[in-house]
C-alpha positions in Angstrom: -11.7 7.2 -3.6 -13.5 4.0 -2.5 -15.7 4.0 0.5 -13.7 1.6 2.5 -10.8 4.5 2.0 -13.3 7.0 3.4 -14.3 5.1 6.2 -10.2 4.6 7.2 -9.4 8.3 6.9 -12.7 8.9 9.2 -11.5 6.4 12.1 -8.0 7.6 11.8 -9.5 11.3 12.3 -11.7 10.1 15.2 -8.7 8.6 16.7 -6.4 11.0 16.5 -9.3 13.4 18.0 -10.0 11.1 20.8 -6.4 11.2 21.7 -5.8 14.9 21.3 -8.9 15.5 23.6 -7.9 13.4 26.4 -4.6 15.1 26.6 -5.4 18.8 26.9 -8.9 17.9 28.1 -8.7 14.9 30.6 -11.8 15.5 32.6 -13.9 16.3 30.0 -13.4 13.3 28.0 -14.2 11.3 31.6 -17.4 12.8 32.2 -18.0 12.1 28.7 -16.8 8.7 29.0 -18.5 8.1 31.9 -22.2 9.5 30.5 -22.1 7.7 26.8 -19.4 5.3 27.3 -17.2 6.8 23.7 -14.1 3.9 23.9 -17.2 1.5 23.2 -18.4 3.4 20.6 -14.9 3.9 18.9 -13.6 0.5 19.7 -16.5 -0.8 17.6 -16.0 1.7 14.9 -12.7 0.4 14.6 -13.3 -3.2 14.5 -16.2 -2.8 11.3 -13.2 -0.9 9.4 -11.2 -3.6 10.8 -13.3 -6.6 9.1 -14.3 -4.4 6.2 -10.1 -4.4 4.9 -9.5 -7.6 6.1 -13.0 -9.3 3.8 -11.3 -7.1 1.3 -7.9 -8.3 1.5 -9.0 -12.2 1.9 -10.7 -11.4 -1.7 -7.8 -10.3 -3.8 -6.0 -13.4 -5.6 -2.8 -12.3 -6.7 -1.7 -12.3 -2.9 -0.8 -15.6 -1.7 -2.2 -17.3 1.4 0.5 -17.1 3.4 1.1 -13.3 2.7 -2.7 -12.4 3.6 -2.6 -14.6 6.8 0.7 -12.6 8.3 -1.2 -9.5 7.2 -3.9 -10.1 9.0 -1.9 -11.0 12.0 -0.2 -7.5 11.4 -3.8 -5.3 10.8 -4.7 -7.1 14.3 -1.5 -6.2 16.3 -0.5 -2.8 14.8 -4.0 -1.3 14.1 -4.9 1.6 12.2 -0.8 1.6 11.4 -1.3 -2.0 10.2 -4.7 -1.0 8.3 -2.7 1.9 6.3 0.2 0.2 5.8 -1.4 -2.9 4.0 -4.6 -1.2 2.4 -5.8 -3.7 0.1 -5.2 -2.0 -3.6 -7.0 -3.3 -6.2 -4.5 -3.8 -9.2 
């Protein structure tokens, strides 16, 4: 398993945990949001993973340009959806 596959599996797992906390446990996850600011931390979490697949998909040759351009576009848009759904494979 590569790293950058480690690294999506832990942002998909913080995500879903964020989520699941702020539903059964609204107010905590406000006083912790409102002490050390977590959505910032996350979001930027998300956006390294984000640029780490997209350098890696931009590298592969056998995809043409067109085809890595609307995946980008897609990765942007849909998220971690879009960052499972076109994992760059190495073949």
């Amino acid at each position: 398993m590569t790293n950058l596959k480690i690294y999506l599996i832990a942002l998909t797992c913080l995500e879903i945990a964020y989520i699941l906390l702020f539903y059964f446990y609204v107010e905590f996850i406000l006083n912790l949001e409102h002490k050390y600011f977590i959505h910032v931390y996350l979001a930027i979490f998300h956006l390294i993973v984000l640029g780490l697949i997209l350098k890696q998909t931009w590298k592969l040759n056998h995809i043409k340009k067109k085809q890595k351009s609307n995946r980008t576009f897609l990765m942007f848009f849909l998220g971690i959806i879009g960052m499972w759904i076109w994992f760059p494979e190495n073949e």
